[in-house]
C-alpha positions as CSV (number, residue, x, y, z in Angstrom):
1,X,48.8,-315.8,-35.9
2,X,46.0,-313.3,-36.8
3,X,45.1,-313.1,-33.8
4,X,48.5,-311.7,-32.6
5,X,48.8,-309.7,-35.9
6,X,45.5,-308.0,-34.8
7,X,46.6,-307.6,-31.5
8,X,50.4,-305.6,-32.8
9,X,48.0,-303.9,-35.2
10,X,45.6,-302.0,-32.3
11,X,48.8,-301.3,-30.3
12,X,50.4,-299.7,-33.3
13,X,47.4,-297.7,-34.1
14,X,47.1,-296.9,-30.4
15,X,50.7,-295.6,-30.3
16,X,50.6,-293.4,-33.5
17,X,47.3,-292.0,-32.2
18,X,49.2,-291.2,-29.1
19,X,51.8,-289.6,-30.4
20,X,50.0,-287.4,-32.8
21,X,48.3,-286.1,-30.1
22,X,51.2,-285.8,-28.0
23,X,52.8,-283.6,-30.6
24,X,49.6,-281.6,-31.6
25,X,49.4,-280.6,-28.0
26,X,53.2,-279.1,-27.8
27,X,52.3,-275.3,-28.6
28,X,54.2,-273.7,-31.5
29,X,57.2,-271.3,-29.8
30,X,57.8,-267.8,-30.9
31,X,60.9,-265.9,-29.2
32,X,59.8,-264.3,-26.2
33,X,62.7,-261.5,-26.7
34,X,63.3,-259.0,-29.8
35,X,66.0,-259.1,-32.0
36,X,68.2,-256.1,-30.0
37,X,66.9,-258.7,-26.7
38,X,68.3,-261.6,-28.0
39,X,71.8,-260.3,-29.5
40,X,72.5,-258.3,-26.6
41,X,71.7,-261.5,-24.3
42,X,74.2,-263.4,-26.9
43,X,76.6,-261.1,-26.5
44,X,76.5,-261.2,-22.7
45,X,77.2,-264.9,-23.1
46,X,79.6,-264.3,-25.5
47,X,81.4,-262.1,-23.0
48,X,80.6,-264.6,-20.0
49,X,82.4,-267.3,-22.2
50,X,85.5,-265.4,-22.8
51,X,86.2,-264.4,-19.1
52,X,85.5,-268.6,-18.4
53,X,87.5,-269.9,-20.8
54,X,90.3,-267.3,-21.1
55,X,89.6,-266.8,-24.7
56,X,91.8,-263.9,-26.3
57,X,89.8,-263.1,-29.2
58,X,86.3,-264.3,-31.3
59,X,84.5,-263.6,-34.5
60,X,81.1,-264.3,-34.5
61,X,78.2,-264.1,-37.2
62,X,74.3,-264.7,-37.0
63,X,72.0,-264.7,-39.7
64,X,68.0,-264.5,-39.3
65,X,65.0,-264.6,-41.4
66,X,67.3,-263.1,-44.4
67,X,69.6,-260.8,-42.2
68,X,72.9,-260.9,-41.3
69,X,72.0,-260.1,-37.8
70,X,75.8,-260.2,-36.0
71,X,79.0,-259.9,-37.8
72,X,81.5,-258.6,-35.4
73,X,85.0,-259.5,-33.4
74,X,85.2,-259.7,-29.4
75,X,88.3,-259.4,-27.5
76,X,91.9,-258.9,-29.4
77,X,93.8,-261.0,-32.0
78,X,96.7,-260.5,-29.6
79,X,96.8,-260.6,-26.1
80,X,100.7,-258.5,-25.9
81,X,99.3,-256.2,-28.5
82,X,96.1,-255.6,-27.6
83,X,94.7,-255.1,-31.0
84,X,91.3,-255.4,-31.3
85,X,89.5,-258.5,-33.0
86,X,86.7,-257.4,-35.8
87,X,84.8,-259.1,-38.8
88,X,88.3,-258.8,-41.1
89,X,89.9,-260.5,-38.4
90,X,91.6,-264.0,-40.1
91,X,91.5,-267.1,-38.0
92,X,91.8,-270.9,-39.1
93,X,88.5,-272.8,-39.3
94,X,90.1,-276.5,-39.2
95,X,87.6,-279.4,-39.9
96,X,85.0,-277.3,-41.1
97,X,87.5,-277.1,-44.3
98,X,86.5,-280.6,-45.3
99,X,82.9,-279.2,-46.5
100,X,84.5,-277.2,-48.7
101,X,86.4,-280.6,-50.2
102,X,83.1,-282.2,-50.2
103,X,81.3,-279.5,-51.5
104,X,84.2,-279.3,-54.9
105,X,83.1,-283.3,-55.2
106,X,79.3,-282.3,-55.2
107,X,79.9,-280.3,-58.3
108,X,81.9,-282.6,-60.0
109,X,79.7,-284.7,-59.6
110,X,76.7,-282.6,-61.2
111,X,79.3,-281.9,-64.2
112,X,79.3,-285.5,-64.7
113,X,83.0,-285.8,-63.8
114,X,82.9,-288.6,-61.4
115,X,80.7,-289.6,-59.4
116,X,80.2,-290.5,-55.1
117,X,80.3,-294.8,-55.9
118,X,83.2,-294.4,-58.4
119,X,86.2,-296.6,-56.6
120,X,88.8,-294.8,-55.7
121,X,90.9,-296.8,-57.4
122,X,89.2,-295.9,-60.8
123,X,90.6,-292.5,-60.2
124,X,93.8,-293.5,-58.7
125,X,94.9,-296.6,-59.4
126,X,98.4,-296.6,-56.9
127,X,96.1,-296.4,-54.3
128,X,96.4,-298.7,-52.1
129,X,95.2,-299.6,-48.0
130,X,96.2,-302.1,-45.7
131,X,93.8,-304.6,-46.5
132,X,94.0,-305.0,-49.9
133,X,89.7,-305.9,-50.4
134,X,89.0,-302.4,-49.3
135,X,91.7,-301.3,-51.7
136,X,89.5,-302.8,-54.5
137,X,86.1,-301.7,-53.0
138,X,86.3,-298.2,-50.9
139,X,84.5,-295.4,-52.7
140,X,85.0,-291.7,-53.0
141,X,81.8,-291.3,-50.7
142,X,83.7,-293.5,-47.9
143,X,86.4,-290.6,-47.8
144,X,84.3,-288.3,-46.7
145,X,82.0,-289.8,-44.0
146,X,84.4,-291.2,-41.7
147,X,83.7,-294.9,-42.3
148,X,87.0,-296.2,-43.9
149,X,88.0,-298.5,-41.1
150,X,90.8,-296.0,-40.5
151,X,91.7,-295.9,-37.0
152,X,90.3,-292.1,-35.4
153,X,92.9,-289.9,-36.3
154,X,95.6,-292.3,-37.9
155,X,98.0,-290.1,-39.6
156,X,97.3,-286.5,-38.6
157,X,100.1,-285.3,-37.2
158,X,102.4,-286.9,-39.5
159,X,103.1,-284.0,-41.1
160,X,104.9,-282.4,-38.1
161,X,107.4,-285.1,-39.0
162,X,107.9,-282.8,-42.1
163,X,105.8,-285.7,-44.1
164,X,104.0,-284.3,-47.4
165,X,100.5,-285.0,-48.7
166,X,102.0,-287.2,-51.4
167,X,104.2,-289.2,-48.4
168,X,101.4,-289.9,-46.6
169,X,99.2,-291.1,-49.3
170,X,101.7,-293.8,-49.9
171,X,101.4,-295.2,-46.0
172,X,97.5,-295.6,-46.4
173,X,98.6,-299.4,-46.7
174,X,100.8,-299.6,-43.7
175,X,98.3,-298.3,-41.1
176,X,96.1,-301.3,-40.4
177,X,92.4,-301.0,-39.3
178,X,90.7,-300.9,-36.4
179,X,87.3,-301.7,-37.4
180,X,85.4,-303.1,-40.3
181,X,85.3,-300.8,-43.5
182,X,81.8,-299.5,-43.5
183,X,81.3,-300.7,-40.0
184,X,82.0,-297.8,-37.8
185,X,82.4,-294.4,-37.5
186,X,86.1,-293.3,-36.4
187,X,87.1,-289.5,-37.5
188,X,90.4,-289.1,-39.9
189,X,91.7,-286.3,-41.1
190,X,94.0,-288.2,-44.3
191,X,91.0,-289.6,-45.9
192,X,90.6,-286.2,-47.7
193,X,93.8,-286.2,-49.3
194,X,93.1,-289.4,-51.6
195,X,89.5,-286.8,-52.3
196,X,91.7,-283.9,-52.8
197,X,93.7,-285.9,-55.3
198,X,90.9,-287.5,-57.0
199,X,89.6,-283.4,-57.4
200,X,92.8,-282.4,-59.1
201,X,93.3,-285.6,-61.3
202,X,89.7,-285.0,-62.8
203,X,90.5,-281.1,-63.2
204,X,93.7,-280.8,-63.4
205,X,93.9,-277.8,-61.2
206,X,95.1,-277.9,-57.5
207,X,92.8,-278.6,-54.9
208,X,93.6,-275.0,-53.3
209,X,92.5,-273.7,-57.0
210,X,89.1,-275.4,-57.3
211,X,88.8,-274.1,-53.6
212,X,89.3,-270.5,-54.6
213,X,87.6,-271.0,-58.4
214,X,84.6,-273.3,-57.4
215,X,83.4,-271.6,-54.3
216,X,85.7,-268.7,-52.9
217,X,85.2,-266.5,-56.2
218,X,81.3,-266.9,-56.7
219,X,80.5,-266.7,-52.9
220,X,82.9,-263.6,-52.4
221,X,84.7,-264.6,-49.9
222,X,87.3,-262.4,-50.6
223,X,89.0,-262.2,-47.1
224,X,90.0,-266.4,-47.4
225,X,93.1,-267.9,-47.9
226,X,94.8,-271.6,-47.7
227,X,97.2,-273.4,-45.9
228,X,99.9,-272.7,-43.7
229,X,101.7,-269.7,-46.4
230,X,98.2,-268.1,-46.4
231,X,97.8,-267.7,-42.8
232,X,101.4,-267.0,-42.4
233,X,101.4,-263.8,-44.5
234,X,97.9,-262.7,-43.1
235,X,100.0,-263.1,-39.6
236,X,102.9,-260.8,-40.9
237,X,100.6,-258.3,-42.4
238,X,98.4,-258.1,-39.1
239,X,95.0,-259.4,-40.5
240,X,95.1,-262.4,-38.6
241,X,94.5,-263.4,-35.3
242,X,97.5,-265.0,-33.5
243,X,96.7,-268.9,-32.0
244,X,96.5,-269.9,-28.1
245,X,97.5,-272.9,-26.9
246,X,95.0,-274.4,-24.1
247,X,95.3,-277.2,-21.5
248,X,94.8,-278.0,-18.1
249,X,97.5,-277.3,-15.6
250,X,96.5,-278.6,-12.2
251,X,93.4,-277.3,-11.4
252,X,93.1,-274.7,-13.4
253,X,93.0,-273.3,-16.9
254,X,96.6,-272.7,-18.6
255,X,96.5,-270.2,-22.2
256,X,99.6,-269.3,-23.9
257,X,100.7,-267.5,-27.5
258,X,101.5,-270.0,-30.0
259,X,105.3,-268.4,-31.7
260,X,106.9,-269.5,-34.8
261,X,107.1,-273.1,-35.2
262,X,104.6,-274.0,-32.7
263,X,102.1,-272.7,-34.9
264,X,102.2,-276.3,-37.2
265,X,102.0,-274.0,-40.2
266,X,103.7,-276.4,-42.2
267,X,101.2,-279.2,-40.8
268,X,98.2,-277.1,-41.7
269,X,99.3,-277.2,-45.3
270,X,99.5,-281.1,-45.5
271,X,96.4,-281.5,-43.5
272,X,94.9,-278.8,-46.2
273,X,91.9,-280.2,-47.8
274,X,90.4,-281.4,-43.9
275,X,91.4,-278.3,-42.3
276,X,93.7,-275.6,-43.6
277,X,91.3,-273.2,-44.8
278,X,91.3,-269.5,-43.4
279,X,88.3,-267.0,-42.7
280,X,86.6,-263.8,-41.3
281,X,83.8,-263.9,-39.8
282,X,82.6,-261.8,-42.7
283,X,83.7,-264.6,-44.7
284,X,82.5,-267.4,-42.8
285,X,78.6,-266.9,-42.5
286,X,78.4,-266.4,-46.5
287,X,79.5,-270.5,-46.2
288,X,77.2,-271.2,-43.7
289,X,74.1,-269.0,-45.6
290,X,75.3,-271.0,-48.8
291,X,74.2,-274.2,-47.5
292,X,71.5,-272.6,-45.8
293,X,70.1,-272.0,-48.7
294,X,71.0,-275.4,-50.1
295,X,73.8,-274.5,-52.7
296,X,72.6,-271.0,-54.1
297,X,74.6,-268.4,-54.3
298,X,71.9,-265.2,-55.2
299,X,69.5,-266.3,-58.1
300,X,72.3,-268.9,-59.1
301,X,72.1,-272.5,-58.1
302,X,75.7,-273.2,-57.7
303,X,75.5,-277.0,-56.6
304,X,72.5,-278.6,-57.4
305,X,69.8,-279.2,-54.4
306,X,70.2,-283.2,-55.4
307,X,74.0,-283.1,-54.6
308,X,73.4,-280.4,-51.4
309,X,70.8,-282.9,-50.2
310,X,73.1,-285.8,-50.5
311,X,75.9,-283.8,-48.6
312,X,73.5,-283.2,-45.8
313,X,72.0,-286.5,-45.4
314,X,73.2,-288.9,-42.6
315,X,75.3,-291.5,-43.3
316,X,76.4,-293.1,-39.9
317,X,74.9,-292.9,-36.2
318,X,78.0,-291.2,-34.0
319,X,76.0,-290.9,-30.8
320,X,72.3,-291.3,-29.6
321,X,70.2,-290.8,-26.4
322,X,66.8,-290.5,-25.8
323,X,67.1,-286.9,-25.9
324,X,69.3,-286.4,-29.2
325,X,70.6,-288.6,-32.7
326,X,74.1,-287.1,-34.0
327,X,74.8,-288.4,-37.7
328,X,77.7,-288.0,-39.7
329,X,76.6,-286.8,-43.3
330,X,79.6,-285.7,-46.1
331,X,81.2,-283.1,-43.7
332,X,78.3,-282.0,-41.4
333,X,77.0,-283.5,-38.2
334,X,73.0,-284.0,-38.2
335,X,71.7,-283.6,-34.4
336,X,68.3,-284.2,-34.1
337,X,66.1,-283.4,-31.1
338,X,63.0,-281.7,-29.9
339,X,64.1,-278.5,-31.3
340,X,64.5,-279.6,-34.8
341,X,67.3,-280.4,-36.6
342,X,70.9,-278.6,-36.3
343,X,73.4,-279.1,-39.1
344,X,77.0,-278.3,-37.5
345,X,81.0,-278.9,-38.0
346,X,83.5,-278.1,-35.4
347,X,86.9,-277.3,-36.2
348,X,90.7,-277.4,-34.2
349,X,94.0,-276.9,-35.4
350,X,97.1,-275.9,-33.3
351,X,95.5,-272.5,-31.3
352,X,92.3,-272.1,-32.7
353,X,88.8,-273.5,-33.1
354,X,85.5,-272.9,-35.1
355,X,82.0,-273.7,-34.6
356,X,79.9,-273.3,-38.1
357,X,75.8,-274.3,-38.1
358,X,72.6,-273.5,-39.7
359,X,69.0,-274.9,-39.0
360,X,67.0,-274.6,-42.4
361,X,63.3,-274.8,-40.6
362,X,64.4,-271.8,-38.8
363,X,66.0,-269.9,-41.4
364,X,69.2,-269.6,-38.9
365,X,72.8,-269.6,-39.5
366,X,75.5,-268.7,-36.8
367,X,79.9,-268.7,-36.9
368,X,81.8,-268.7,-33.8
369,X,85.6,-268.4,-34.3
370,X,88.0,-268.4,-31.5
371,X,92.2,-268.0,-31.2
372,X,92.1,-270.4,-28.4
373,X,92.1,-274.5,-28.2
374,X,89.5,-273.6,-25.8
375,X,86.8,-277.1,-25.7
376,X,83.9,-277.3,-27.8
377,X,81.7,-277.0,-25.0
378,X,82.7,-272.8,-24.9
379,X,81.2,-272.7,-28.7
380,X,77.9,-274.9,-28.0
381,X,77.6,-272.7,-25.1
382,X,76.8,-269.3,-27.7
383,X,74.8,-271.2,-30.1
384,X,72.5,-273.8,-28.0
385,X,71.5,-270.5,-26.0
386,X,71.0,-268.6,-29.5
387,X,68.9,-271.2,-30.7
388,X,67.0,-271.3,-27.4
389,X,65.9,-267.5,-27.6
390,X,65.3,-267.7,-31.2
391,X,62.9,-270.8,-30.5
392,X,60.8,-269.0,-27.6
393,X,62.8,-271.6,-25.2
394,X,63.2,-271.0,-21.4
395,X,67.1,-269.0,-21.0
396,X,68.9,-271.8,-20.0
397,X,72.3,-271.0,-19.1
398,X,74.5,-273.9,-20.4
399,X,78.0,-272.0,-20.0
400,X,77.1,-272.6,-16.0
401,X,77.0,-276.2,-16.8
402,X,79.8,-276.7,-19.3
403,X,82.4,-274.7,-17.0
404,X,81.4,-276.2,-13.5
405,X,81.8,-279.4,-15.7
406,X,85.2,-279.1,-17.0
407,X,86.6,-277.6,-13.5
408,X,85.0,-281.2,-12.6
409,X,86.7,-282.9,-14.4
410,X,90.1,-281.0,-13.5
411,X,89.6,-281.5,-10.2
412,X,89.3,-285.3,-10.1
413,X,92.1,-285.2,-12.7
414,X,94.7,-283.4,-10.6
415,X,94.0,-285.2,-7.7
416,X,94.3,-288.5,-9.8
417,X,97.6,-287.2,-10.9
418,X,99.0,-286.3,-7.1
419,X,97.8,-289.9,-5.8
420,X,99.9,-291.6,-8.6
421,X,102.7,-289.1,-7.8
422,X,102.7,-289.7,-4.2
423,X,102.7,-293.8,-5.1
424,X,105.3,-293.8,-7.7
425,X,108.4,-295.2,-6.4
426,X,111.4,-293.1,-7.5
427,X,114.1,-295.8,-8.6
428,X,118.1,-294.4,-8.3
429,X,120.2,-294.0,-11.3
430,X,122.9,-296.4,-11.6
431,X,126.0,-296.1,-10.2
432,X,128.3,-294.4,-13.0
433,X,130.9,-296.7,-12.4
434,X,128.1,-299.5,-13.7
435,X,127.3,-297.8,-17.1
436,X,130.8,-296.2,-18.0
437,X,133.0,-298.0,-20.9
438,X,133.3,-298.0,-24.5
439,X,130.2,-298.4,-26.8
440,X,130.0,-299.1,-30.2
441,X,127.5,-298.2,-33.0
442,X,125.9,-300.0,-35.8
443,X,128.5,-298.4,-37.9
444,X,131.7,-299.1,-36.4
């Protein structure tokens, strides 16, 4: 036994000795580039990703070593129109809406209000899930980190059936699980109206007030808005930018406008407190600089770095390789690798998608808003190659990979699609002499 103990002990030794070496002898990285270098080699990315992706319009932001370095709109808010995008320019930011929920519980919680283990039950005692344990045991903390045993994206689109926030709250207990609560990580959008309720039962104010009082007032973003009414009057007074669909068609690429009811405006309202919220790009970075700075707004420490830290900190393992760790914290993604650590959220609704990140170490913080359903991978694109230049890191070009990757993908796709076309058997329709006659209905 000692012996063996010994033995583990040297190795151990050996290995930390190894890789203290390893990292002392990695040479600290300064950008190779100035700052008019690096923005104009962002924006030839930005451009490059545009013309790939057939994005109509984008608003992004940078911020550096205390400046706002970028602030600015690319392309137009409507392709028939031809009006320009610019830093005013309003565009939905989806998921990344549930930070702000998150962020309204954080300060509740430093009021002494409620706090992250409270049951959710203690606050709303009708609630109820489809397993009636977790009912008694689920916390407000579970609501926000994805880890409810909720099946990934149960419920979302209910509201398109013209379902409320109040409906769907009641049909928590008829959606059964698909994995065991705590057990898993499977994204869903609903778990944040039992938080925005909890919010305005402890208040007494709306959730869309407590947005607007708690955090769009003292961080001056005065060019936000909410929900589905919000966007639709920025859209009829021309300070929005109008929503693309995307998808593949065939092999290739297929964009179109997004008109009237196809714009889910109704559905952004019930999804609200995951992903309703609207902003510039103007508007957008002061978020991202806020947590940046971990919760101060100025001089004024507007959530307290105890709460910000717990907000940050990752709560379950979503993916892992030897070359990166994505966690889910309380509305941000943790990705570690190499380079440090990158706090992010995505965000989609119908015709648009966000990107919003900051790296504390490097004093970074970068938007990237876009009127298209364009994928994810046109928005990693701008900021991987941002952080690259900023970290002295060869120029990779990922937007080569990423596009030659999803025309891939289309192509096996398509061809998929004519094999099972050419193999499907067509079947006649009956003979109408074999279906005519009298029905009846239930009600006759």
């Amino acid at each position: 036994m000692k012996k063996t103990f010994l033995l583990y002990t040297c190795i151990a030794l050996l290995t930390v000795s190894a890789a203290a070496q390893t990292t002392k002898n990695i040479p600290p990285r300064e950008p190779v580039l100035s700052q008019d270098e690096i923005v104009a080699n962002i924006e030839n990315t930005i451009a490059q990703v545009m013309a790939d992706w057939k994005i109509p319009g984008m608003g992004v932001s940078l911020y550096k070593d205390g400046q706002l370095v970028m602030c600015k709109g690319y392309g137009v808010k409507n392709l028939d129109t031809g009006v320009p995008a610019d830093a005013h320019t309003l565009f939905q930011i989806g998921s990344v809406s549930k930070s702000f929920t998150a962020a309204v519980i954080a300060q509740l919680v430093d009021e002494g209000l409620l706090k992250w283990q409270d049951r959710v039950k203690d606050h709303l005692p009708d609630f109820e899930m489809y397993d009636p344990w977790v009912t008694e045991h689920i916390e407000i903390q579970d609501l926000t980190s994805h880890r409810s045993g909720m099946r990934d994206d149960i419920g979302t689109y209910l509201g398109n059936l013209g379902y409320n926030r109040t409906d769907i709250y009641h049909m928590f207990k008829l959606m059964p699980p698909a994995y065991t609560f705590r057990g898993d990580y499977q994204y869903n959008n609903i778990t944040f109206i039992p938080a925005a309720m909890i919010i305005e039962k402890v208040t007494g104010k709306s959730w869309e007030q407590n947005v607007r009082e708690r955090i769009f007032k003292p961080l001056g973003m005065t060019e936000s808005t909410l929900n589905g009414e919000g966007f639709g009057a920025a859209l009829e007074d021309g300070t929005a930018a109008l929503p693309y669909a995307f998808e593949r068609k065939g092999r290739e690429m297929d964009v179109w406008p997004m008109i009237g009811d196809e714009q889910s405006l109704w559905w952004l309202t019930v999804v609200g407190p995951a992903g309703s919220i609207c902003c510039t790009p103007t508007d957008l970075i002061k978020w991202a600089r806020f947590h940046l700075e971990n919760g101060k707004v100025g001089e004024t420490q507007l959530i307290s770095e105890k709460q910000m830290n717990f907000l940050h900190r990752g709560v379950t393992i979503t993916s892992q390789t030897p070359e990166k760790t994505n966690l889910y914290g309380h509305c941000w993604f943790i990705e570690q690798t190499r380079k440090g650590r990158l706090y992010f959220h995505t965000g989609t609704t119908w015709g648009m998608t966000t990107m919003c990140a900051f790296i504390p170490e490097m004093d970074f913080a970068m938007t990237i808003q876009v009127n298209s359903e364009a994928p994810s991978e046109a928005r990693h694109a701008i900021l991987r190659r941002a952080i690259d230049l900023y970290l002295g890191y060869e120029d990779y070009d990922y937007e080569a990979d990423y596009i030659a990757a999803w025309y891939k993908r289309a192509e096996e796709r398509a061809t998929a699609d004519e094999k099972a076309a050419a193999e499907r058997v067509a079947v006649p329709a009956p003979a109408w002499s074999r279906i005519q006659g009298h029905y009846t209905g239930v009600d006759e």
